[in-house]
C-alpha positions, -999 to 999 in steps of 0.1 A, spaced: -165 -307 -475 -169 -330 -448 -157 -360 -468 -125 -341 -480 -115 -332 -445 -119 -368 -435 -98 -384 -467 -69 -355 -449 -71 -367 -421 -70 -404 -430 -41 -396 -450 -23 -378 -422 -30 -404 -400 -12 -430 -426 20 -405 -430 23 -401 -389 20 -439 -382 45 -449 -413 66 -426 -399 67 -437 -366 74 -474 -377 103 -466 -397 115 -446 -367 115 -475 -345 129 -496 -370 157 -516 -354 195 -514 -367 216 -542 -364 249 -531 -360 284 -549 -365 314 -550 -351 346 -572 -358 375 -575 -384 377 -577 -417 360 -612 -421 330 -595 -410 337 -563 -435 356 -565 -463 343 -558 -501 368 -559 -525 372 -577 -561 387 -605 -541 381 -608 -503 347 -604 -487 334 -602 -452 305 -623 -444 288 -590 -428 290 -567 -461 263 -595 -474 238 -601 -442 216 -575 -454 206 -600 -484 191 -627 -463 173 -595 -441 141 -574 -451 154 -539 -453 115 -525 -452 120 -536 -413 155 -538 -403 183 -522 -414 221 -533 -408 253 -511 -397 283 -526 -406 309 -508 -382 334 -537 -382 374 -526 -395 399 -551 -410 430 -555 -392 410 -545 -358 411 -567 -323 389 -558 -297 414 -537 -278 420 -518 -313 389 -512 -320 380 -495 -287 415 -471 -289 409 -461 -321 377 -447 -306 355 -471 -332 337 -483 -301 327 -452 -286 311 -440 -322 286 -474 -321 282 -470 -283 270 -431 -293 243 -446 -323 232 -474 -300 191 -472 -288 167 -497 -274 157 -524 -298 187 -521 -319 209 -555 -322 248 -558 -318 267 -583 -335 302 -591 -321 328 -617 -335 366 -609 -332 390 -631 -329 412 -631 -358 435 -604 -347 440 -607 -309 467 -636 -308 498 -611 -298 516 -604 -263 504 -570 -258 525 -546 -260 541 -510 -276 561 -527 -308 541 -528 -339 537 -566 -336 517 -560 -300 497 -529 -310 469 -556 -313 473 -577 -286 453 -588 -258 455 -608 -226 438 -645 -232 411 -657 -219 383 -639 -198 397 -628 -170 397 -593 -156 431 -586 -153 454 -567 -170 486 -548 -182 496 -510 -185 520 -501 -214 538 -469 -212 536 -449 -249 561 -425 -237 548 -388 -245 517 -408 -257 505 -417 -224 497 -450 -212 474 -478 -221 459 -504 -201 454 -536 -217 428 -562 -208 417 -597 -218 402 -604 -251 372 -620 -228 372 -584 -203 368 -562 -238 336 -589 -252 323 -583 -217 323 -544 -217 309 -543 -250 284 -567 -241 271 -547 -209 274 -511 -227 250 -528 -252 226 -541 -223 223 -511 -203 212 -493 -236 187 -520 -239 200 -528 -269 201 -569 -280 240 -582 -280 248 -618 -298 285 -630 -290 294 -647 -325 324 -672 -325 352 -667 -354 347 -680 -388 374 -710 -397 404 -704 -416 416 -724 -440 432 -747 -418 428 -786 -410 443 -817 -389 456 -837 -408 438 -835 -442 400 -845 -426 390 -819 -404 394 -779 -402 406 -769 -369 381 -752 -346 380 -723 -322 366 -744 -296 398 -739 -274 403 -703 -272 384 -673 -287 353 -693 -295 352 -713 -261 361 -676 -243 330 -660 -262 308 -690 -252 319 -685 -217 309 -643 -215 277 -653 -234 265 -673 -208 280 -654 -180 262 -626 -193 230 -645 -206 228 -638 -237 233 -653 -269 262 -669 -285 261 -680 -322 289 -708 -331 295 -692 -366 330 -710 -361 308 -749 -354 282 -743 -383 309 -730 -412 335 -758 -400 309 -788 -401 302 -769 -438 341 -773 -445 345 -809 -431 314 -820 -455 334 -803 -486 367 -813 -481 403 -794 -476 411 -793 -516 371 -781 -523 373 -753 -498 407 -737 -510 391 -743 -540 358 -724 -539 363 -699 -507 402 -688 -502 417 -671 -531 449 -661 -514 455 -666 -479 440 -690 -451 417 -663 -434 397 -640 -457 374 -654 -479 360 -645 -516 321 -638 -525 314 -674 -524 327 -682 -490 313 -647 -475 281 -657 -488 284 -689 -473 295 -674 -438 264 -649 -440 242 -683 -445 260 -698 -413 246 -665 -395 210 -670 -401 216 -706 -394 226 -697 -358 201 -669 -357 177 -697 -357 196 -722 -338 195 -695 -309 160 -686 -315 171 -651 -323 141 -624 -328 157 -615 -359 145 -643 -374 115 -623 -378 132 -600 -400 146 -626 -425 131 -623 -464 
């Protein structure tokens, strides 16, 4: 009898401590546009295909990134405030927007999008009418707020530059977001001190290696921005690069 009762407890004592692990599990979650979620026949986002480089049995990953979203689109449409609300300590945000900021803000449907460049903390109020107004603030001020929400929840934020589009200088080199969206993510990464992964600088040196005509080729099947399987898989690959570039603690989840 004695011997029974101790197999039951041994075995409890299993089930309570494998439940407890899995419940402090960490989630990485994801936010962005559509080249960080997209799974269609043809276009893919590099984030629908992170969880294959990641061992599920200790990390799992939230995609909550939107195509056709900006940063200050993603916070109206209250996306923001539903990842804020599933955010706890030792989870991991992802961030990389970029693609769909470039507007003047404002209340047509070409400035629905918009934001104010750089990083400053200034901004605009538009008047919706019977809709109320909006205030509008730098693509840097948004990065920033999402970057301290994340802290104070001790939650693990990593600012991620743009992937490239298909688009070069000349016939050589693909142009970089070194000069706006990337260099203004750099910028609240270290003002913040945190981490910033140059998913733009990793993919592009890829690119430069392979050549205009190979890329079109092999990763953009219709337009200059979103990329097929291949190129997703190849952006996802960029990822873990930085992760270890940055010396990321997710390394320790990779398979």
């Amino acid at each position: 009898m004695l011997n029974v009762r101790w197999i039951i407890l041994v075995l409890l004592a299993f089930v309570f401590i494998s439940f407890v692990a899995d419940q402090y599990r960490p989630t990485v979650y994801l936010i962005g546009d559509s080249t960080v979620r997209n799974s269609n026949q043809e276009y893919w986002g590099w984030g629908t295909l992170l969880p294959e480089f990641l061992d599920s049995n200790q990390v799992s990953v939230n995609n909550q990134a939107m195509a056709g979203r900006s940063t200050r689109t993603f916070v109206k449409e209250g996306r923001w405030a539903k990842v804020d609300s599933m955010l706890r300590p030792g989870d991991y945000l992802l961030i990389q927007f970029g693609h769909n900021e470039g507007s003047k803000p404002d209340t047509s449907k070409q400035g629905y999008r918009g934001v104010l460049p750089g990083v400053g903390t200034d901004s605009v109020v538009l008047d919706w009418g019977g809709k109320g107004k909006e205030v509008v603030y730098s693509y840097g001020e948004n990065l920033r707020r999402f970057v301290i929400a994340a802290k104070n929840k001790g939650v693990t934020p990593i600012l991620i530059s743009m992937i490239p589009r298909n688009q070069w200088d000349g016939t050589s080199k693909v142009k970089r977001a070194d000069r706006d969206y990337g260099l203004w993510a750099r910028q609240i990464a270290e003002e913040q001190e945190i981490a910033f992964l140059d998913l733009n600088r990793i993919t592009a040196d890829k690119y430069d290696q392979l050549g205009a005509e190979l890329v079109k080729k092999r990763f953009f099947p219709g337009d200059h921005t979103h990329t097929n399987r291949e190129g997703a898989m190849e952006n996802a690959a960029s990822v873990v690069q930085g992760l270890k570039e940055i010396q990321s603690s997710l390394i320790n989840y990779l398979k």
